[in-house]
KETI-462989 format. One record per residue (C-alpha): residue number from 1; residue in three letters; y, z, x. Coordinates in steps of 0.2 Angstrom, whole numbers. Example, Ala and Ser with C-alpha at 12.3 -4.5 7.8 and 13.67 -1.06 7.14 Angstrom:
// KETI-462989
<pt num="1" residu="ALA" y="-22" z="39" x="62"/>
<pt num="2" residu="SER" y="-5" z="36" x="68"/>
// end
This chain:
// KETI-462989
<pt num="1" residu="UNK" y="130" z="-213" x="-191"/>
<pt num="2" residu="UNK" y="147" z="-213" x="-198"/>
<pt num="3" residu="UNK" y="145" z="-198" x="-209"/>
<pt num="4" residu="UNK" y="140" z="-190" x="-194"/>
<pt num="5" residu="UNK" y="154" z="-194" x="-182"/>
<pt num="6" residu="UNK" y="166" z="-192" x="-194"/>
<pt num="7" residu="UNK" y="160" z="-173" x="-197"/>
<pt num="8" residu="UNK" y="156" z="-171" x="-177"/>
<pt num="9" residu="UNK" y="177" z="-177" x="-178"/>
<pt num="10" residu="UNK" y="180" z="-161" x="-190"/>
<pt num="11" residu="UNK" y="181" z="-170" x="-206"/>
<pt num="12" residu="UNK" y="174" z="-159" x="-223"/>
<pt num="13" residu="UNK" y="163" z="-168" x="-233"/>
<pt num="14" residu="UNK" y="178" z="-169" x="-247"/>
<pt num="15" residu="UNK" y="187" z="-178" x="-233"/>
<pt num="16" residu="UNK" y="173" z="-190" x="-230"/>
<pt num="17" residu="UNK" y="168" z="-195" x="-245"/>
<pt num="18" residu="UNK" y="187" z="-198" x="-249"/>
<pt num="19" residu="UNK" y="189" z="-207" x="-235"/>
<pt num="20" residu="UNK" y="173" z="-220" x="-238"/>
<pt num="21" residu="UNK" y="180" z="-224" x="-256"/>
<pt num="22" residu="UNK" y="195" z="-230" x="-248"/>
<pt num="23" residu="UNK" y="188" z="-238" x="-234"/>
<pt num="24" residu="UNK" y="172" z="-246" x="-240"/>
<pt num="25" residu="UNK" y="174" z="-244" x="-259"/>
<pt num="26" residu="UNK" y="159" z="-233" x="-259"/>
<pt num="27" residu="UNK" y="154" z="-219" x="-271"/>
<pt num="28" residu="UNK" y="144" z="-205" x="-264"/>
<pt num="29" residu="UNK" y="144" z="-188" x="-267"/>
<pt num="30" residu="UNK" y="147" z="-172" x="-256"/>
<pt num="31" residu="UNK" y="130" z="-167" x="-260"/>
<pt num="32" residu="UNK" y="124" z="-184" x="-252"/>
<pt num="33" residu="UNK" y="135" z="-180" x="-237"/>
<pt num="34" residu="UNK" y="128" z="-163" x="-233"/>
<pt num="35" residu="UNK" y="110" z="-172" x="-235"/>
<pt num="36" residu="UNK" y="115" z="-182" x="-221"/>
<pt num="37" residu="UNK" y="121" z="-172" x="-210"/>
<pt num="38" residu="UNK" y="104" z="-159" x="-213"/>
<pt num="39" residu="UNK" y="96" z="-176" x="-204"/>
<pt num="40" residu="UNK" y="105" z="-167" x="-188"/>
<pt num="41" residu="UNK" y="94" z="-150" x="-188"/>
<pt num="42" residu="UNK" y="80" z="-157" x="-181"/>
<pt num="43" residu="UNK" y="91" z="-165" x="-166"/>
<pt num="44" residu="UNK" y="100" z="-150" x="-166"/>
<pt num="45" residu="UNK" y="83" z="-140" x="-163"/>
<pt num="46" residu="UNK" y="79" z="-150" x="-148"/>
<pt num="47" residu="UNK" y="97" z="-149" x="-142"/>
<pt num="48" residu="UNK" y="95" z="-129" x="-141"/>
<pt num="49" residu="UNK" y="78" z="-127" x="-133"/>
<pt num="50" residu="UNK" y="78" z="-143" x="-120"/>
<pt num="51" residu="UNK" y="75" z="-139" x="-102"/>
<pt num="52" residu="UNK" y="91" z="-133" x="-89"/>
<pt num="53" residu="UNK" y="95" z="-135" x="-72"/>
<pt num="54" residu="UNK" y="87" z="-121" x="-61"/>
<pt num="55" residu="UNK" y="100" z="-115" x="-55"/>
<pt num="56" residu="UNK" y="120" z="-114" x="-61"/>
<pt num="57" residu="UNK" y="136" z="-108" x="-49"/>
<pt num="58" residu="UNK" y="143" z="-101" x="-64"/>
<pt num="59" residu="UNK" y="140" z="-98" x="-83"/>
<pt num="60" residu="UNK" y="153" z="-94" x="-94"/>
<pt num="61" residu="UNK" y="149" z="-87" x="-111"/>
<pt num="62" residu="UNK" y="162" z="-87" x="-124"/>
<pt num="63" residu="UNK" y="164" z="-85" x="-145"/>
<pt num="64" residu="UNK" y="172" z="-94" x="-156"/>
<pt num="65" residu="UNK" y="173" z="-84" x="-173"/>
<pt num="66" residu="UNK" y="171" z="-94" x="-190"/>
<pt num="67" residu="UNK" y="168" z="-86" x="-209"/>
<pt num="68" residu="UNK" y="152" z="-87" x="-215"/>
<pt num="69" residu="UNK" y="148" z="-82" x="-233"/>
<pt num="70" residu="UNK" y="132" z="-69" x="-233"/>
<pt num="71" residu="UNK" y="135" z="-60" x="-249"/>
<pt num="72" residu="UNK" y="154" z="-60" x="-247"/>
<pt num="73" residu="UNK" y="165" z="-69" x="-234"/>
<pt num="74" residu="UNK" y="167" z="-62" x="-217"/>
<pt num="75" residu="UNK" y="172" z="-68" x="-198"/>
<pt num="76" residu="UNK" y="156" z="-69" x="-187"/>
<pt num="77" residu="UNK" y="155" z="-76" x="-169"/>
<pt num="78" residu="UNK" y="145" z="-91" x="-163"/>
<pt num="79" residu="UNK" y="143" z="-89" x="-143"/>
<pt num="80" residu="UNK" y="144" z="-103" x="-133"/>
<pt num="81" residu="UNK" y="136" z="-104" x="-117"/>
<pt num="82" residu="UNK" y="146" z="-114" x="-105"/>
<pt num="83" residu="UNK" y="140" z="-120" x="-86"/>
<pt num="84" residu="UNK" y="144" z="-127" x="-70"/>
<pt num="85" residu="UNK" y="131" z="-137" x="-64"/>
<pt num="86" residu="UNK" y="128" z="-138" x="-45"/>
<pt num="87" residu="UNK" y="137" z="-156" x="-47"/>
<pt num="88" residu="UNK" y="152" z="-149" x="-54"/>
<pt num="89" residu="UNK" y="151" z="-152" x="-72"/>
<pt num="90" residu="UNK" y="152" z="-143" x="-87"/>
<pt num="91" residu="UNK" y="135" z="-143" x="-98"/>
<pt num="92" residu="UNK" y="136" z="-133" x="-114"/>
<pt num="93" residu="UNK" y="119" z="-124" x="-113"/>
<pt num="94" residu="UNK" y="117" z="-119" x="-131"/>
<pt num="95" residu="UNK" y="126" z="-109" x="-148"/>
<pt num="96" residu="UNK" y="119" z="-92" x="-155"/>
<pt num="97" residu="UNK" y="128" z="-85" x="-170"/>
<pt num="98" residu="UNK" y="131" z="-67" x="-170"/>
<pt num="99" residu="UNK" y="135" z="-55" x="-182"/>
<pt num="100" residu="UNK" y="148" z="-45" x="-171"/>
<pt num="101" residu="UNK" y="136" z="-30" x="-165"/>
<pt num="102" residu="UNK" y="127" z="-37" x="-154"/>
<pt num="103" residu="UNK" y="119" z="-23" x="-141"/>
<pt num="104" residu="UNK" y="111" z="-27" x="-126"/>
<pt num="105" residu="UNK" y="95" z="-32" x="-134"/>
<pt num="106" residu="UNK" y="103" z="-45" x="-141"/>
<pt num="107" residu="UNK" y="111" z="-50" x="-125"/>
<pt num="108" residu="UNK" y="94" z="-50" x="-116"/>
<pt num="109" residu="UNK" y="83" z="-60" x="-130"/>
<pt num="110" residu="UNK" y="98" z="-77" x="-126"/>
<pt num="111" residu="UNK" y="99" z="-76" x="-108"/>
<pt num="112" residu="UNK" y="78" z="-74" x="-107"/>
<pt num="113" residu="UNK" y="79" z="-88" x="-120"/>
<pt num="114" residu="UNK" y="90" z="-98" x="-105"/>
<pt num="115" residu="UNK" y="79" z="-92" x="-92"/>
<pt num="116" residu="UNK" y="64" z="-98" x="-101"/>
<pt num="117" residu="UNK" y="71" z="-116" x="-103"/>
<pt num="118" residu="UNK" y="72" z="-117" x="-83"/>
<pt num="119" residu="UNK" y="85" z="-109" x="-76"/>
<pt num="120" residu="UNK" y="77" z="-94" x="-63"/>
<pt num="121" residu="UNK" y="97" z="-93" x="-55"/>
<pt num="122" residu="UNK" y="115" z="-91" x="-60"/>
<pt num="123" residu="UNK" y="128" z="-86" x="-45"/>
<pt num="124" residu="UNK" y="141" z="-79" x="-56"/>
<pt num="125" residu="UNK" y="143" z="-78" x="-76"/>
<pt num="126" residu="UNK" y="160" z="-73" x="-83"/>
<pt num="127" residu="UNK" y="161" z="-66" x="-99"/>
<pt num="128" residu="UNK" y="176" z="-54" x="-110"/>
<pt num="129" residu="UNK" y="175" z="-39" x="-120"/>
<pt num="130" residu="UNK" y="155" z="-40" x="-123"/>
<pt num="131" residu="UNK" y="151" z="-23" x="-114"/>
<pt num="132" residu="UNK" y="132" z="-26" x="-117"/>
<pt num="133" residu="UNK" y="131" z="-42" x="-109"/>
<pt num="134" residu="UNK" y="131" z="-35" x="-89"/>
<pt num="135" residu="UNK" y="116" z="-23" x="-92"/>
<pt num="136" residu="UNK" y="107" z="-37" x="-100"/>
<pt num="137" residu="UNK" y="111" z="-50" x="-85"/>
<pt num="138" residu="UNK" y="105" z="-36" x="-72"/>
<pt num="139" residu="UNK" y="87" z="-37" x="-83"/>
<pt num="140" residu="UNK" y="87" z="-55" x="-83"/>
<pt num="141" residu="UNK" y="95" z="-62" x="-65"/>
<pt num="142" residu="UNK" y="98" z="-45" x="-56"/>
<pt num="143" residu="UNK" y="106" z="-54" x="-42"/>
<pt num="144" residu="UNK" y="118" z="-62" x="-52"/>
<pt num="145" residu="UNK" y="137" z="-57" x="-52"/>
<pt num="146" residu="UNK" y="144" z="-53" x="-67"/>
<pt num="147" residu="UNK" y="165" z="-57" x="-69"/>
<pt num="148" residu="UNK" y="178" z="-51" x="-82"/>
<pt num="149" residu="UNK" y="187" z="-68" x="-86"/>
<pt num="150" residu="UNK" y="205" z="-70" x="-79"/>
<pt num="151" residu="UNK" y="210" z="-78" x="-94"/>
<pt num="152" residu="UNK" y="206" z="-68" x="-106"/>
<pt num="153" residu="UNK" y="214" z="-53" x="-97"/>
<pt num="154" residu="UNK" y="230" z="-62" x="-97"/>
<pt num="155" residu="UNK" y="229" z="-67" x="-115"/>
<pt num="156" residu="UNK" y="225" z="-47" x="-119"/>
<pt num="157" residu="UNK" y="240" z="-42" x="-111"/>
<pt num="158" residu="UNK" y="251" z="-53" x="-120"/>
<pt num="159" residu="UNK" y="243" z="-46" x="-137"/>
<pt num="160" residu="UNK" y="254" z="-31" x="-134"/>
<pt num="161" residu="UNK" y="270" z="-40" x="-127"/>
<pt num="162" residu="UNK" y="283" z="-48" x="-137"/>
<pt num="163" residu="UNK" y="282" z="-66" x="-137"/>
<pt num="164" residu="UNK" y="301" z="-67" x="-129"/>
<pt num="165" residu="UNK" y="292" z="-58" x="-114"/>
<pt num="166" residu="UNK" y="277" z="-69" x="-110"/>
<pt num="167" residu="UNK" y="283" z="-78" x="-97"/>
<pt num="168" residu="UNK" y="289" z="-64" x="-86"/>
<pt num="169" residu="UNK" y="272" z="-54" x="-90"/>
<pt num="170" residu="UNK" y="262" z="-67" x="-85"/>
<pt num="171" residu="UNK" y="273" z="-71" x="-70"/>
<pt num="172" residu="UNK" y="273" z="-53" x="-65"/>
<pt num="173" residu="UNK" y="255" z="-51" x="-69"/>
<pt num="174" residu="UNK" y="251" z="-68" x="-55"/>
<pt num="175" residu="UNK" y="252" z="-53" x="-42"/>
<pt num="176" residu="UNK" y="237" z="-44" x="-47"/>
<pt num="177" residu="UNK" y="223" z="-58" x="-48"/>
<pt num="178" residu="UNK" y="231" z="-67" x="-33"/>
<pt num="179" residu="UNK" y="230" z="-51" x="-21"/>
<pt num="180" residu="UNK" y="217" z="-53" x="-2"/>
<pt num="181" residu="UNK" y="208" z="-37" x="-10"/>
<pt num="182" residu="UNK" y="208" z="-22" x="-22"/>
<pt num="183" residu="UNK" y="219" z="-12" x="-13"/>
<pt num="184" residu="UNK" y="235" z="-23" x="-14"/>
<pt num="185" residu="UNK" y="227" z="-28" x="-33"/>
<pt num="186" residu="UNK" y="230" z="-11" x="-36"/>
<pt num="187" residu="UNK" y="246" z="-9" x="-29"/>
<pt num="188" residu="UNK" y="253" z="-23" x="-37"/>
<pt num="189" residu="UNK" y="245" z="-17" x="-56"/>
<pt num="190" residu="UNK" y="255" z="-1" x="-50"/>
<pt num="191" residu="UNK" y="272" z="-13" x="-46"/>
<pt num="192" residu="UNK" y="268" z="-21" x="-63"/>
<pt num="193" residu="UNK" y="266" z="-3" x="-75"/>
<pt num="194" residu="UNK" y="284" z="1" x="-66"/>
<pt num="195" residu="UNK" y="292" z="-14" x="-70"/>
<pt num="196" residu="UNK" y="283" z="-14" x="-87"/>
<pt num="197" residu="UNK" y="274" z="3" x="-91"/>
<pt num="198" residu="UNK" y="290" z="10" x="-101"/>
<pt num="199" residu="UNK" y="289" z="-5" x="-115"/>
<pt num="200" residu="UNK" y="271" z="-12" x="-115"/>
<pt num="201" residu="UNK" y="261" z="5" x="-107"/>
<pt num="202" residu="UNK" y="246" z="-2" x="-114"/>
<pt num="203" residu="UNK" y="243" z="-17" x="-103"/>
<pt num="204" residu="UNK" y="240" z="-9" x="-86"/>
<pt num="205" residu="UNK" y="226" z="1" x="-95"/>
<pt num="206" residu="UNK" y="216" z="-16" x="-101"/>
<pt num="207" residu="UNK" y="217" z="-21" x="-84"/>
<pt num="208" residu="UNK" y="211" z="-3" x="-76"/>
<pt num="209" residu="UNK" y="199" z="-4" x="-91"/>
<pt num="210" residu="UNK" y="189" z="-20" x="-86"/>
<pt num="211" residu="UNK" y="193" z="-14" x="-66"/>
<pt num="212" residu="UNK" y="175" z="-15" x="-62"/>
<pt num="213" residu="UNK" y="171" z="-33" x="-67"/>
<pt num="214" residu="UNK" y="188" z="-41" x="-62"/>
<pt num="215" residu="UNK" y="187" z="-33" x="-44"/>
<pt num="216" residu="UNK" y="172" z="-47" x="-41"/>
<pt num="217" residu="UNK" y="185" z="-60" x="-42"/>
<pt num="218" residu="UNK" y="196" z="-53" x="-27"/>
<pt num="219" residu="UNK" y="180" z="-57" x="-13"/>
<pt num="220" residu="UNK" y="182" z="-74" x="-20"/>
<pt num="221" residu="UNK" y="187" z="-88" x="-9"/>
<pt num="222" residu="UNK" y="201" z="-99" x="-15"/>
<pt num="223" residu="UNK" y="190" z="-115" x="-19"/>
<pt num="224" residu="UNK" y="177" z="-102" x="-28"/>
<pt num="225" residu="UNK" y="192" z="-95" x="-38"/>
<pt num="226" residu="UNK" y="198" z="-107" x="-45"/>
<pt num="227" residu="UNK" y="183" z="-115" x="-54"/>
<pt num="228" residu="UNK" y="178" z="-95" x="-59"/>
<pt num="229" residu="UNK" y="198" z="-94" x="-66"/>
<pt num="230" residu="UNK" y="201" z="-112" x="-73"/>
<pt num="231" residu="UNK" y="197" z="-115" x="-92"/>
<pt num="232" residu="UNK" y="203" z="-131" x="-98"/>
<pt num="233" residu="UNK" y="185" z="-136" x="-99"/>
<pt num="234" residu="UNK" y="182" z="-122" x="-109"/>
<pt num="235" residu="UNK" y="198" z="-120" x="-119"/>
<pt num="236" residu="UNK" y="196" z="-141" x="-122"/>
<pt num="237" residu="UNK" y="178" z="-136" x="-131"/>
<pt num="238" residu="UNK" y="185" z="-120" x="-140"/>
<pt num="239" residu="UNK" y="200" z="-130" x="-147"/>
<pt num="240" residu="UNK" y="188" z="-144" x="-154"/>
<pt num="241" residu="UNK" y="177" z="-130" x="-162"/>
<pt num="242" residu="UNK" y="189" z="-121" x="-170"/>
<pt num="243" residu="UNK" y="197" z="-138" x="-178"/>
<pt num="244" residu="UNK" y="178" z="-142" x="-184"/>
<pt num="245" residu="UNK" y="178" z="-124" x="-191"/>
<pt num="246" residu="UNK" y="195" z="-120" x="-198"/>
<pt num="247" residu="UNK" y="192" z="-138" x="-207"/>
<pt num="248" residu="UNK" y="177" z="-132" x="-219"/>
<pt num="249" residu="UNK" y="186" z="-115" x="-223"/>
<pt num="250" residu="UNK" y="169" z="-106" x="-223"/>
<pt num="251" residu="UNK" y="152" z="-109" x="-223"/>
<pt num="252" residu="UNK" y="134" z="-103" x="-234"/>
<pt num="253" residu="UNK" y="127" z="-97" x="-221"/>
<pt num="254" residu="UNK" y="125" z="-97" x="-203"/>
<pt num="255" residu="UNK" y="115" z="-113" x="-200"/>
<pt num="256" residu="UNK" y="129" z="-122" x="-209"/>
<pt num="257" residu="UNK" y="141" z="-115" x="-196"/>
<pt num="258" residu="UNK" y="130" z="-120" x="-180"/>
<pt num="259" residu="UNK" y="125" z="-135" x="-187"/>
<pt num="260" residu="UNK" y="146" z="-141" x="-189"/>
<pt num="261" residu="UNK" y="147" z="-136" x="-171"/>
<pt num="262" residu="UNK" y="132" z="-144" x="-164"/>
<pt num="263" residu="UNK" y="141" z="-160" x="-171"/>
<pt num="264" residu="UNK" y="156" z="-157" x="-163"/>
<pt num="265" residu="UNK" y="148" z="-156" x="-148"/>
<pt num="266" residu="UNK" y="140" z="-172" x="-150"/>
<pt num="267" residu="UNK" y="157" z="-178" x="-151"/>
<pt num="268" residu="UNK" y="160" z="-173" x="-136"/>
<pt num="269" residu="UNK" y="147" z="-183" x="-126"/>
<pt num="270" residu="UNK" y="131" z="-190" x="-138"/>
<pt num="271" residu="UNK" y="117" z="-181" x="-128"/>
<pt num="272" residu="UNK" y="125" z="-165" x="-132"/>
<pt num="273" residu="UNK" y="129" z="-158" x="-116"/>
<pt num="274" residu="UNK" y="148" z="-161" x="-116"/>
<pt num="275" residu="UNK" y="147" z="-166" x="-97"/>
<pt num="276" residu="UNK" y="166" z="-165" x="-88"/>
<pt num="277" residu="UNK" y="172" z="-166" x="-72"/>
<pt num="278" residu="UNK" y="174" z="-146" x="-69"/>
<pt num="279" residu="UNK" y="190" z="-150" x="-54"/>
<pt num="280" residu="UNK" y="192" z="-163" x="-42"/>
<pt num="281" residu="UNK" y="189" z="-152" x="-27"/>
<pt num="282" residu="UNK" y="171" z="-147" x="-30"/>
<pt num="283" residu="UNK" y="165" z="-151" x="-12"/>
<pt num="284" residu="UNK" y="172" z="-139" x="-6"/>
<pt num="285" residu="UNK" y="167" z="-124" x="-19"/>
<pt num="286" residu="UNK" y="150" z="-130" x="-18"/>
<pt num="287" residu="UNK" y="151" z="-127" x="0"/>
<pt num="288" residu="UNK" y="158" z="-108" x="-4"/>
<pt num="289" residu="UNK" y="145" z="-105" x="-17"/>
<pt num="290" residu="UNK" y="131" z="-110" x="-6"/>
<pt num="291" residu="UNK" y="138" z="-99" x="10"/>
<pt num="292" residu="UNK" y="146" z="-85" x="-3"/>
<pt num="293" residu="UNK" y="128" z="-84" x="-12"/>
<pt num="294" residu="UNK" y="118" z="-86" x="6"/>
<pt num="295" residu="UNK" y="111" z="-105" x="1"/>
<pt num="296" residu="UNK" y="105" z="-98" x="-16"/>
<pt num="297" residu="UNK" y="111" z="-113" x="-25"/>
<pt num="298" residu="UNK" y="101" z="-126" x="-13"/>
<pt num="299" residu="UNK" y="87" z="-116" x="-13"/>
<pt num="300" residu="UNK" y="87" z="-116" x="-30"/>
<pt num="301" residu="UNK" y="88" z="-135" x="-33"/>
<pt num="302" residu="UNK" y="73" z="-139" x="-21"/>
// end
């Protein structure tokens, strides 16, 4: 149980066998530690195939990119799917390695996977920069809205701004995602390229780019918004994989690298699911949701 909780905490087996020779005065090996933690599989297993709500407001599905070695080293994503849960917390619903080119039959075999695990509904799911992913959620829940992520558009942005600037970007960016409607969105993108087109000409295209998945967010209610647009549950979970990834350097192969992040998801709650209050104010969201998505979240929990 140690071993394991000190590997769910990010420790590398050099680390932990260090550490129980100082601690404990014990000699073990990093072979013996590995052995241990391969005890996990089977949980992990079970963890990845156990039954799901019925129904989710809102699925987010992220990647956290780690280096796997598969006949030379090279960065390969690991998606996380993350959910609101009608009761307004978050619930990791699984991990799926990648190998960076996934299409849309790739996209459809996880989220059948999901709906085959329970879940007939999800309102919304937000997701970046995986242009196969919509057409497959249209095959899978064909009422379900898809959503660009607010974050990760700012973040983009930045990408081609100088650090110095960030601040006034992203002040002068608040304008667009804030707007009643598209046509003020798109004014206020147009106020922002005048201000800004000259020195950084390429953000106003990444937002005009990912136009027809951000708009979705503008018929959003305030209380909806802000669970769609608030990340700290998922940055918190990113931030602790990447710690439990960058630790190990890379990994043999890709069951390595799910089997260190299935870990630290255990570290996050022991039944794996990473619960957490979404916001304070989910009362009221759950009461958009249900009139927004015309009671489909209720009906879905019956």
């Amino acid at each position: 149980d140690l071993v394991l909780s000190l590997t769910a905490k990010g420790l590398t087996s050099g680390e932990i066998v260090s550490h129980l020779a100082q601690t404990y005065g014990m000699t073990t090996t990093k072979e013996t530690i590995s052995t241990i933690t391969d005890k996990a599989l089977e949980s992990m297993a079970e963890w990845r195939t156990r039954p799901l709500d019925p129904v989710y407001p809102v699925v987010f599905i992220d990647a956290v990119h780690v280096k796997i070695r598969d006949g030379h080293v090279a960065n390969r994503p690991i998606y996380v799917a993350v959910a609101v849960t009608a009761d307004g917390y978050r619930e990791i619903l699984g991990l799926w390695a990648g190998d960076g080119g996934e299409g849309a039959k790739y996209w459809t075999t996880v989220l059948t996977e999901i709906k085959n695990r329970g879940v007939r509904d999800v309102l919304m799911l937000v997701c970046d920069g995986l242009s196969a992913l919509p057409d497959a959620v249209n095959t899978v829940w064909p009422r379900t809205v898809v959503q660009t992520c607010v974050v990760h558009l700012i973040r983009a942005s930045l990408r081609y701004a100088s650090r110095r600037d960030w601040a006034e970007v992203a002040r002068d960016l608040k304008p667009v995602y804030t707007a009643v409607n598209e046509e003020e969105a798109r004014q206020r993108l147009a106020d922002f390229d005048a201000t800004w087109g000259r020195r950084y000409p390429s953000i106003a295209g990444t937002w005009e780019r990912a136009w027809s998945e951000f708009v979705p967010f503008l018929g959003l209610p305030d209380a909806i918004r802000q669970v769609v647009y608030t990340t700290n549950a998922i940055e918190s979970l990113n931030a602790r994989y990447r710690r439990a990834a960058q630790a190990c350097g890379h990994f043999p192969n890709e069951q390595a690298a799910l089997k260190r992040l299935y870990l630290a998801t255990l570290a996050l709650d022991p039944t794996g699911r990473g619960r957490q209050r979404w916001n304070n104010r989910w009362k009221s969201a759950l009461n958009e949701f249900d009139v927004l998505f015309d009671g489909r979240l209720t009906a879905g929990r019956v």
